[in-house]
matplotlib code that plots the C-alpha trace (Angstrom):
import matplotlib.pyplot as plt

x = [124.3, 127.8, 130.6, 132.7, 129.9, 130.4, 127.4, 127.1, 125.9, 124.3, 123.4, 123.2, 123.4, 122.2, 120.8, 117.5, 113.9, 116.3, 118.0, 121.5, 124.2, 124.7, 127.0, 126.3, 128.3, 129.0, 130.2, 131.5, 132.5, 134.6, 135.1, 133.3, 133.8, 132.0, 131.0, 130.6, 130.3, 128.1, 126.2, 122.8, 122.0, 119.6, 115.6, 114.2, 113.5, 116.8, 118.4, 121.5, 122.5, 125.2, 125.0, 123.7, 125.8, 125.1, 125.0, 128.3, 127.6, 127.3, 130.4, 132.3, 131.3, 132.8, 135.5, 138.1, 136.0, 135.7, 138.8, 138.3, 136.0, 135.9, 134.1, 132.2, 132.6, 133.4, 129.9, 129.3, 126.5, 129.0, 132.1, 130.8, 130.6, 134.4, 136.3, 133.7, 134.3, 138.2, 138.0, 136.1, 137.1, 140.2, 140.7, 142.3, 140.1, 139.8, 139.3, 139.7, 142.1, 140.0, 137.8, 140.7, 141.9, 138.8, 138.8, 142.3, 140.7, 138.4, 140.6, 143.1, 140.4, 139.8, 143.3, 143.5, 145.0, 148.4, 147.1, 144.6, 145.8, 144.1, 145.0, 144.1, 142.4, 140.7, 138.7, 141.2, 142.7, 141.6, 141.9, 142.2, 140.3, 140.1, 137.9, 136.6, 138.2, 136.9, 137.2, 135.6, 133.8, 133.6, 130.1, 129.5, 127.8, 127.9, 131.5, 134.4, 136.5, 133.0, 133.1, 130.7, 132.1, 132.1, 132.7, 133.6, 132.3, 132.4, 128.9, 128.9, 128.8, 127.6, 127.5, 127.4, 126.4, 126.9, 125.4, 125.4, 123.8, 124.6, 125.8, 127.9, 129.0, 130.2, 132.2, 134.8, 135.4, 135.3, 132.9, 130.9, 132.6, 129.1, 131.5, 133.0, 129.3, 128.0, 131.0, 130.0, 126.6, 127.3, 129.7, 126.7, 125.6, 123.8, 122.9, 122.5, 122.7, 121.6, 120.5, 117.4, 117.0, 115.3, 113.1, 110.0, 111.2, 110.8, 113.0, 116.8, 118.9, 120.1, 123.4, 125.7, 126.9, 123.2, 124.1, 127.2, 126.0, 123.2, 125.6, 127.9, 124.9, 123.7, 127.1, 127.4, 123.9, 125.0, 125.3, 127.2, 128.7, 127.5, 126.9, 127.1, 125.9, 126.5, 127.6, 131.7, 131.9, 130.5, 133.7, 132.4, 130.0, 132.5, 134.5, 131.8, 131.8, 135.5, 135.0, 132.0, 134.3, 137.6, 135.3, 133.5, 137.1, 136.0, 137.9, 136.9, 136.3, 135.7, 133.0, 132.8, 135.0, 133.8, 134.1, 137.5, 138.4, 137.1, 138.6, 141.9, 141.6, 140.5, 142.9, 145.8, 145.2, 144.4, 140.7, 140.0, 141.7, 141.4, 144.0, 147.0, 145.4, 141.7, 140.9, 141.1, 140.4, 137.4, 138.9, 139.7, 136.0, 135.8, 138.8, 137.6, 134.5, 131.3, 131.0, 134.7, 133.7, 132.4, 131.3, 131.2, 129.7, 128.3, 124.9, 122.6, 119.9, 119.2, 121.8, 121.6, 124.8, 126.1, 127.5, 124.4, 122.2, 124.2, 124.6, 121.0, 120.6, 123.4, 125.8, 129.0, 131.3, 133.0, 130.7, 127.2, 124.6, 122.8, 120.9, 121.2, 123.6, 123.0, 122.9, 122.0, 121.2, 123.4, 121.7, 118.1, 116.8, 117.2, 113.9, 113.2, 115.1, 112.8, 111.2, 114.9, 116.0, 112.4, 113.1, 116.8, 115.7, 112.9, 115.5, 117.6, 114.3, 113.7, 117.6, 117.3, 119.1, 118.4, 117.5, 117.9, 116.7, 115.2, 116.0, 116.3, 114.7, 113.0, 116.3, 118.8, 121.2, 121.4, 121.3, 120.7, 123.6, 121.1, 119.7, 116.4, 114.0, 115.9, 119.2, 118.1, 116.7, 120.0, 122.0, 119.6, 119.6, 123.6, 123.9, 120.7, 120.9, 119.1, 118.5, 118.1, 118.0, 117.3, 119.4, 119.6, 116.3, 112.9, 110.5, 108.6, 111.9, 112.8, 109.6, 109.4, 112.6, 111.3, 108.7, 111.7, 113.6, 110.4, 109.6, 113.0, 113.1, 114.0, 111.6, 109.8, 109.9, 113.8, 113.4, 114.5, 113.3, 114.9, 115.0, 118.7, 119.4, 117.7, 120.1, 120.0, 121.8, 122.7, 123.5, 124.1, 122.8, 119.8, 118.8, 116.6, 115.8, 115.1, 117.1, 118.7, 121.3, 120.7, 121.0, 119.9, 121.6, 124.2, 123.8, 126.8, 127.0, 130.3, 133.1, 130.8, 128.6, 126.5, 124.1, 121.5, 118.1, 116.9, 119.3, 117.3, 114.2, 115.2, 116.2, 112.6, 111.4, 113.1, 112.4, 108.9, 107.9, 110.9, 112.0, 112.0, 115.0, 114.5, 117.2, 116.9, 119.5, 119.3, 120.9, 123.7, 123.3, 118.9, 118.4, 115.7, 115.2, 116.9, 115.3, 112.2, 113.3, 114.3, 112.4, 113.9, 112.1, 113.6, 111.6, 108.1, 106.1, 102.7, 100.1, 99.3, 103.1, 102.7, 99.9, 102.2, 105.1, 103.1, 102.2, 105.6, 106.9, 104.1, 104.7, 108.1, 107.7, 105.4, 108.0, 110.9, 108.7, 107.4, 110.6, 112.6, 109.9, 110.6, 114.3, 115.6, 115.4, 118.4, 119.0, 118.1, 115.2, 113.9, 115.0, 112.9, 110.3, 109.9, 110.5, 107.7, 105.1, 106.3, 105.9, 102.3, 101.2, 102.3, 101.1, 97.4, 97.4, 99.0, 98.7, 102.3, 105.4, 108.7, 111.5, 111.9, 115.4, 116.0, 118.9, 120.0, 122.6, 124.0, 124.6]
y = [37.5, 36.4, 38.3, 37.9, 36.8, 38.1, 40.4, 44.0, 46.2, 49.6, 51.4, 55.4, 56.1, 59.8, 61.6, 59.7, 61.5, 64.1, 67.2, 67.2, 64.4, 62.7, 59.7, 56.0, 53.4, 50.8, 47.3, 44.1, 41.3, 42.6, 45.6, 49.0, 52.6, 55.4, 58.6, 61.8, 62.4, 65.2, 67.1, 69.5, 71.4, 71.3, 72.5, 75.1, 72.1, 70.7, 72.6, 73.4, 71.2, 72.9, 69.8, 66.4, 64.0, 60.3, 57.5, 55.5, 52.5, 50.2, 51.7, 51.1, 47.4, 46.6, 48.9, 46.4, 46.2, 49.9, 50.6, 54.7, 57.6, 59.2, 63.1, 64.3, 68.2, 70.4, 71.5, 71.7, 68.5, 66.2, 67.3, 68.3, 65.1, 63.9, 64.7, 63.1, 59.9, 59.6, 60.0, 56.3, 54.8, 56.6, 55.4, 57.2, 60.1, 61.1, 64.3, 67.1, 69.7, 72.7, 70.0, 68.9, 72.3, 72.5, 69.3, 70.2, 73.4, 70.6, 68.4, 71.1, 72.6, 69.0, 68.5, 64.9, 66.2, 64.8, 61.4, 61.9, 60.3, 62.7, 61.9, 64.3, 63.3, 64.7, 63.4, 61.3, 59.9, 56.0, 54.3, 50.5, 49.1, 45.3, 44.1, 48.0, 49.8, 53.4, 56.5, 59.9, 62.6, 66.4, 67.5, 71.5, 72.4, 75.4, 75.3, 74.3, 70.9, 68.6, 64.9, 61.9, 58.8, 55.5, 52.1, 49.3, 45.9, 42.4, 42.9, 45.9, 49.5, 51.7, 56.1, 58.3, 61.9, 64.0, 67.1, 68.6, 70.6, 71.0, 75.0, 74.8, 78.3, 78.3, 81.3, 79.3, 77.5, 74.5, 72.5, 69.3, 66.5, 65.2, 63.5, 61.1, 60.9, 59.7, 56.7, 55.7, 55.1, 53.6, 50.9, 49.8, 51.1, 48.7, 51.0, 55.4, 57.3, 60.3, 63.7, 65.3, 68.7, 70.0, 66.8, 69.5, 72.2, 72.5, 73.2, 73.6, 75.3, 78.8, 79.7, 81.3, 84.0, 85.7, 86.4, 88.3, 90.8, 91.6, 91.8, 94.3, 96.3, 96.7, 97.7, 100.3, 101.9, 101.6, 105.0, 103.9, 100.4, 97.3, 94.3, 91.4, 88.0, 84.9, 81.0, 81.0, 78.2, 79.4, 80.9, 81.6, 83.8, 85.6, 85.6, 87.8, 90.1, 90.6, 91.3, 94.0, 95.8, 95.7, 97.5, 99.9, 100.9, 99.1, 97.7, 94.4, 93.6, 90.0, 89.5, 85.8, 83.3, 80.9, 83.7, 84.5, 80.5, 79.6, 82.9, 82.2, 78.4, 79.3, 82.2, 80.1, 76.7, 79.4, 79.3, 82.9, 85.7, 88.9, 91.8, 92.5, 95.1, 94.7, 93.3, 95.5, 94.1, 95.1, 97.8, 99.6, 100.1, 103.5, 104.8, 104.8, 106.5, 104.3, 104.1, 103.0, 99.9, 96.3, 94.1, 90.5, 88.3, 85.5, 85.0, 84.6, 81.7, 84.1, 82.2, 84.4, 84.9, 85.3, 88.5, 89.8, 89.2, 90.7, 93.7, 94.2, 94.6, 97.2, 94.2, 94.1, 96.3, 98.9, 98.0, 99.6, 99.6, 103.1, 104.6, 104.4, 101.3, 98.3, 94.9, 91.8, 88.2, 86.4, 83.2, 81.3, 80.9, 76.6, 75.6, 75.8, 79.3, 81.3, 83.3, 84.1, 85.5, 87.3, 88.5, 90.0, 91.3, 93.7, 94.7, 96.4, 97.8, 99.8, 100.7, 102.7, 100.1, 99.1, 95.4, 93.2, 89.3, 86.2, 83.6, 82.6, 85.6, 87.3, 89.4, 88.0, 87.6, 83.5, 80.6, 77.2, 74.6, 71.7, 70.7, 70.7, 68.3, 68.9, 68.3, 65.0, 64.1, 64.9, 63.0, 59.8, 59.8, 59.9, 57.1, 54.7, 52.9, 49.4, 50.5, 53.7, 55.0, 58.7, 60.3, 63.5, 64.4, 64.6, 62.4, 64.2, 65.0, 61.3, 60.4, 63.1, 62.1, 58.5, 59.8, 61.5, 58.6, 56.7, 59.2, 59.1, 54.7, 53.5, 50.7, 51.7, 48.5, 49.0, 52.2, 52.1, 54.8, 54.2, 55.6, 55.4, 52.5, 49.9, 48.0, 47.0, 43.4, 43.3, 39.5, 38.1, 42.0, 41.5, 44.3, 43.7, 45.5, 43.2, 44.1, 47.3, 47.9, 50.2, 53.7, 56.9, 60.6, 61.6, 65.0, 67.2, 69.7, 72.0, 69.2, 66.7, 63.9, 61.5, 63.9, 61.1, 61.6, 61.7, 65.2, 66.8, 65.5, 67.4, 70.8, 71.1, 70.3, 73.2, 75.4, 75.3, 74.6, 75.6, 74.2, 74.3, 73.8, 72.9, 73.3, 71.7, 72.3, 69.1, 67.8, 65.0, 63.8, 64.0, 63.5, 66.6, 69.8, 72.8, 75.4, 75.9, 75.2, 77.5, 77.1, 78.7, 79.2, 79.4, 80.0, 78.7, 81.6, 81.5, 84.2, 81.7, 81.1, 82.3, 79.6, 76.5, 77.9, 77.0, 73.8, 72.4, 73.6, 71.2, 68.1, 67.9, 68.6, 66.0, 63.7, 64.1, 63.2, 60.6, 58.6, 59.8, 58.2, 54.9, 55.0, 53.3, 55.4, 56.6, 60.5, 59.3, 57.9, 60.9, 63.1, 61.1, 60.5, 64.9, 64.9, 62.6, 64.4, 68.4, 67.2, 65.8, 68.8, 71.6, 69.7, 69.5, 73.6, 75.2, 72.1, 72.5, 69.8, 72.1, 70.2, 69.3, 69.0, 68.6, 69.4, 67.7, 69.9, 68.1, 70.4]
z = [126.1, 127.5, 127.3, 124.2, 122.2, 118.9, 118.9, 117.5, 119.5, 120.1, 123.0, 124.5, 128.1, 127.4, 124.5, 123.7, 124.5, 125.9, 124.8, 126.2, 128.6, 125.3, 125.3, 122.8, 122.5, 120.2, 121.4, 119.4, 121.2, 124.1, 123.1, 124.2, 121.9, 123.7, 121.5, 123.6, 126.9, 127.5, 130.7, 130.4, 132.9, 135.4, 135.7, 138.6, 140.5, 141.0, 143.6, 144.0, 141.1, 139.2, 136.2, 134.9, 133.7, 132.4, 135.1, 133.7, 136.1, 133.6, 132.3, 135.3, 135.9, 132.1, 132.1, 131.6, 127.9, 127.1, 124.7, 124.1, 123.8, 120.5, 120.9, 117.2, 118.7, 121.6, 122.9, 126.3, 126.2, 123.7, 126.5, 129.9, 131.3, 130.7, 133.4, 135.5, 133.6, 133.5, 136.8, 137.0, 133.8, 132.4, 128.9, 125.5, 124.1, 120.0, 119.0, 116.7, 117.5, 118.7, 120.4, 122.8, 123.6, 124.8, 126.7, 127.9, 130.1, 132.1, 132.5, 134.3, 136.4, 137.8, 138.1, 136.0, 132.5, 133.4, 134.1, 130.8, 127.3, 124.6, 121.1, 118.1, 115.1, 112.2, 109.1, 107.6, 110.5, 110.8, 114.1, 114.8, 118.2, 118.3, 114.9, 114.7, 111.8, 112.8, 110.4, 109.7, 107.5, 108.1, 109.1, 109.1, 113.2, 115.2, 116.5, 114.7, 114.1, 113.7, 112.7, 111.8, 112.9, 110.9, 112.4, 110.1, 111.7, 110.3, 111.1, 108.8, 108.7, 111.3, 111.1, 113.7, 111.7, 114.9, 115.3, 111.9, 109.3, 105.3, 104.9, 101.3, 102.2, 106.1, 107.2, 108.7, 104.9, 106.8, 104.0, 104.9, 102.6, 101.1, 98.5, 101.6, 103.0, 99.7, 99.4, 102.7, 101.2, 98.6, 100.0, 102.2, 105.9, 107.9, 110.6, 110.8, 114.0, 112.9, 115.1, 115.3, 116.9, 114.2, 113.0, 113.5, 111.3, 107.6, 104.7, 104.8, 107.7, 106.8, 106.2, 108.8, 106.0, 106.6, 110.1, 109.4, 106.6, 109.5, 112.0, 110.1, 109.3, 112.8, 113.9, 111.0, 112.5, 116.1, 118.1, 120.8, 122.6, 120.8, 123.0, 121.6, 123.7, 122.0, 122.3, 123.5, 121.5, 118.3, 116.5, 113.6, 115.6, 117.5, 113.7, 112.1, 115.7, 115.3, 111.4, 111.8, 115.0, 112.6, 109.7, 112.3, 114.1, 117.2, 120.0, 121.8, 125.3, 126.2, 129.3, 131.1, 132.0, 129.3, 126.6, 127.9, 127.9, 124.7, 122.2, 124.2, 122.9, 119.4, 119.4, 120.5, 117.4, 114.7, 114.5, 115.1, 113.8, 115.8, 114.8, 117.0, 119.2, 118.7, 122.3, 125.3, 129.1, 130.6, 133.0, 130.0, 128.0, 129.9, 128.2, 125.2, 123.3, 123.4, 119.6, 119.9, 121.9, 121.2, 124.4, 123.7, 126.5, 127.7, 128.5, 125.9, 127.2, 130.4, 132.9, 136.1, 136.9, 133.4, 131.8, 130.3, 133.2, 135.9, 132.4, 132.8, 136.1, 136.7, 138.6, 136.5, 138.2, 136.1, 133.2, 132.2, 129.4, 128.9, 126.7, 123.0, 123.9, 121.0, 122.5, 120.3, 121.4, 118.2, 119.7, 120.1, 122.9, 123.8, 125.1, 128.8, 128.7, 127.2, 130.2, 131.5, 128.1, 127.8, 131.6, 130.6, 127.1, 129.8, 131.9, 128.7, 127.5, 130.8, 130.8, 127.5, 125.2, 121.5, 121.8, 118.5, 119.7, 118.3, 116.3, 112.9, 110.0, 113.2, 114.2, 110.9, 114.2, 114.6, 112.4, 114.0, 113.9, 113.3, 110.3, 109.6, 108.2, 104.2, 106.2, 107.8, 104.7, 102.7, 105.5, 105.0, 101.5, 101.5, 103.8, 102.4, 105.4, 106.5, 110.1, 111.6, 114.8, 115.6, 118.3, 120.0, 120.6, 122.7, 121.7, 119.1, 117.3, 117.1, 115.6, 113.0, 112.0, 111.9, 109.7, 107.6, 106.7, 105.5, 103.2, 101.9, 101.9, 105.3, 106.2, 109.4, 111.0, 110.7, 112.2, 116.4, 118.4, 121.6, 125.7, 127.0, 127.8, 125.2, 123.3, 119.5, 119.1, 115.2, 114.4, 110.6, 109.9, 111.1, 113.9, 117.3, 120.3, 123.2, 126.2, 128.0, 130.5, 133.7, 132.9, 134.6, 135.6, 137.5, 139.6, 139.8, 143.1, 143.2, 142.0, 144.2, 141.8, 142.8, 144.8, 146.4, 145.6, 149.3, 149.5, 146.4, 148.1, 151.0, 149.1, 147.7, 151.1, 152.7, 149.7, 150.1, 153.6, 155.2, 158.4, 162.2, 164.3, 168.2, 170.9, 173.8, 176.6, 178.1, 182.1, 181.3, 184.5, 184.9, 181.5, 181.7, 180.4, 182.0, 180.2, 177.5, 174.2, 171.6, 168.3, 165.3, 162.2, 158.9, 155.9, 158.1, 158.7, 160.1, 161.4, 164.7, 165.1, 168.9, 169.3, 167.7, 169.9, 172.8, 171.2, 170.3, 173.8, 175.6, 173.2, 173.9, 177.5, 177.9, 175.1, 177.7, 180.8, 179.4, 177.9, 180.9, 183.0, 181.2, 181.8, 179.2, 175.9, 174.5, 173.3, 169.1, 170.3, 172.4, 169.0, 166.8, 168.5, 169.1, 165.4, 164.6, 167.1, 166.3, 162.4, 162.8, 165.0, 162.9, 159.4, 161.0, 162.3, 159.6, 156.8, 155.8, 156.3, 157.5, 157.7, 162.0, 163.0, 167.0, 169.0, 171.9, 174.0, 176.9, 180.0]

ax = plt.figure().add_subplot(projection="3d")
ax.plot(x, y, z, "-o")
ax.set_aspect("equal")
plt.show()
């Protein structure tokens, strides 16, 4: 397809047979609108790797013909990813209100808001880019300000829902506008991106009310400090915290930066109210009785060096859970976290505290923010689309949800389920999927991206074979050895260590003779060649591969 072609076209470069990174894009003609730009983090096996963000080559290469990025809600894998990309391709941004404060605090920590255009939307706003007409509908999620996108084609109609849910009595009386939703249906929708977290799970999503008659009942029966760990980003969470510590005459003390960041945020655009008073700094919990206090931290999918963890392990200086203590998990547990939460939730246990965790009925203390299978259902039968394509999601979600909207009509040969990077070409409406662009992930160490492959290959290496470093004190002038090398061992451990000592010392003895006999090797080549002979020798005694990493020290 050449560029300028007038071709409809739909793409992600994150969020398909994954949880988390998301980021889609719709393109007509020359003219690219991105949706999210999200990060997730990384598994045990990436090490060192603070986050993953999408690979935005493609993006780069056309970014004369991307036009904006529009962001459905603030969550960390719909936002994480952002400053990452203005720093490439540094076009406008849409957003809600609390969304951009949000974006605003990345954007300062990287130091590009100044050179950042941010422009604030909200469901009615309508925005004009090239023969796009783009427009919006309120969706109800787990943090506030959420929008579904709709892009007006001449092609036709195409619906972002992003992540949402249908709860007609939300705490934060921010109602999803099914009326909108059902116009958009009924005027015609040629194509649905629609989420699917909880494709798997039956019936209709709770409602976030539940959670805060528990809550308010478990801090009525609490003896002493109530520690709450939740989401930062789900107000309506830390709402129902500050509700139940106004009605039990209990002051708040915020733990972790992104708790701190996000309340300040929230606090600051009139999303939460907290009374004038109500929080106290965390220097000051002592001062007051421990059935006075209310902790509220970060911490609740087991990160190890969040609030709760370092809680439960006696580490947070000037702060301490004891016996009797209440501390409730107000979230569930993402898969892949499980045995860290499970790990944390033992360590309060042994430390005397009243533990209240799970999700969902189990504890009464989290709702999900995703719909399930009644919600997608809902959402499909609003929208009666021709084509569908289910986003947001690991491969089993995406094809229960196929298996969703075909109960409720949707053809399933006009059903798409796609890996990032395949590309749906809509042309005189009809939909195919016969090409993809390169896509991939992006590793994020510190403030440094792009983290090659070879360097994470390297990490594992070390990590479980460890590594051997040799000095050699070497003449300048001779070109031999002056002394026996020094072998240092870092993470290689060995009961016949002695024996391979003695070993390495002859190869590379008999490596410098021999080259220096020659006369004409240079000092890399004398390196790699005691690399390549110390590697094969320890690998056949001891059967491991440690990292070998010569040094040459000219005397």
């Amino acid at each position: 397809m050449k560029t300028g072609d007038k071709i409809l076209s739909v793409y992600a470069l994150g969020g398909l047979n994954e949880i988390g990174k998301n980021m889609y894009a719709v393109e007509y003609g020359n003219d690219i609108v991105l949706i999210d730009c999200g990060n997730k983090f990384p598994d045990e096996n990436l090490l060192g790797i603070d986050l993953i963000i999408p690979d935005i080559s493609y993006l780069i290469e056309n970014q004369d013909r991307v036009r904006a990025l529009i962001v459905t809600h603030g969550h960390e894998d719909h936002i994480g990813g952002i400053p990452f990309f203005l720093k490439k391709v540094n076009v406008p941004v849409y957003a809600t209100r609390f969304t951009l404060g949000l974006i605003e605090l990345k954007l300062k920590e990287l130091r590009i808001l100044r050179e950042s255009e941010l422009h604030e939307v909200n469901s009615d706003s309508e925005i004009e880019i090239g023969e796009m007409n783009i427009n919006f509908f309120k969706v109800n999620h787990s943090i506030p300000d959420c929008l579904g996108i709709v892009f007006h084609t001449p092609e036709g109609t195409i619906v972002h829902t992003g992540d949402f849910k249908f709860d007609l009595t939300p705490t934060n009386q921010e109602r999803p506008e099914i009326h909108k939703m059902a116009k958009i249906g009924d005027e015609g929708v040629l194509l649905l991106l629609s989420e699917s977290t909880n494709a798997e799970r039956s019936g209709y999503t709770p409602s976030e009310q539940m959670v805060g008659e528990n809550l308010e009942n478990m801090f009525i029966k609490a003896k002493r400090k109530v520690i709450v760990s939740t989401f930062a980003s789900n107000v309506s969470r830390v709402q129902q915290v500050v509700h139940a510590s106004k009605k039990t005459n209990r002051k708040i003390a915020l733990l972790g930066r992104s708790m701190v960041n996000v309340v300040k945020v929230a606090m600051g655009r009139g999303y939460l109210n907290v009374p004038e008073g109500m929080l106290i700094e965390a220097d000051e919990i002592n001062d007051f009785a421990p059935e006075m206090v209310t902790i509220l931290c970060t911490g609740s999918q087991g990160e190890p060096m969040a609030a709760l963890s370092r809680l439960s392990t006696g580490n947070f200086r000037g702060v301490e859970i004891l016996a009797e203590d209440t501390v409730i998990l107000a979230a569930g547990p993402i898969p892949g976290n499980e045995k860290n939460v499970t790990t944390i939730v033992d360590n309060l246990y042994q430390l005397g505290a009243h533990v209240i965790y799970g999700s969902g009925s189990s504890s009464g203390m989290h709702v999900s923010g995703h719909g399930y299978q009644e919600d997608l259902k809902l959402m499909l039968t609003l929208m009666k689309p021709k084509y569908f394509i289910p986003i947001h999601g690991e491969y089993r979600m995406l094809h229960h949800h196929r298996m969703l909207a075909k109960s409720v009509g949707v053809e399933a040969e006009n059903t798409f389920i796609l890996k990032n990077g395949d590309v749906v070409d809509i042309e005189n409406s009809t939909a195919r999927s016969t090409r993809t662009i390169p896509v991939g992930s992006t590793y994020v160490d510190g403030v440094d991206e792009g983290v090659m492959k070879f360097v994470l290959q390297d990490r594992k290496r070390i990590s479980e074979d460890g590594m051997l470093m040799i000095i050699l004190p070497m003449s300048k002038a001779e070109g031999e050895l002056l002394s026996e090398p020094e072998i240092v061992s870092r993470g290689f451990l060995d009961n016949n260590f002695a024996e391979i000592r003695k070993g390495i010392n002859q190869i590379i003895i008999d490596t410098i003779s021999e080259l220096h006999g020659a006369n004409r090797y240079s000092w890399n080549t004398k390196k790699k060649q005691i690399k390549k002979l110390v590697w094969k020798y320890v690998k056949e005694k001891t059967r491991k591969e440690p990292m070998i990493i010569p040094i040459l020290i000219e005397i």
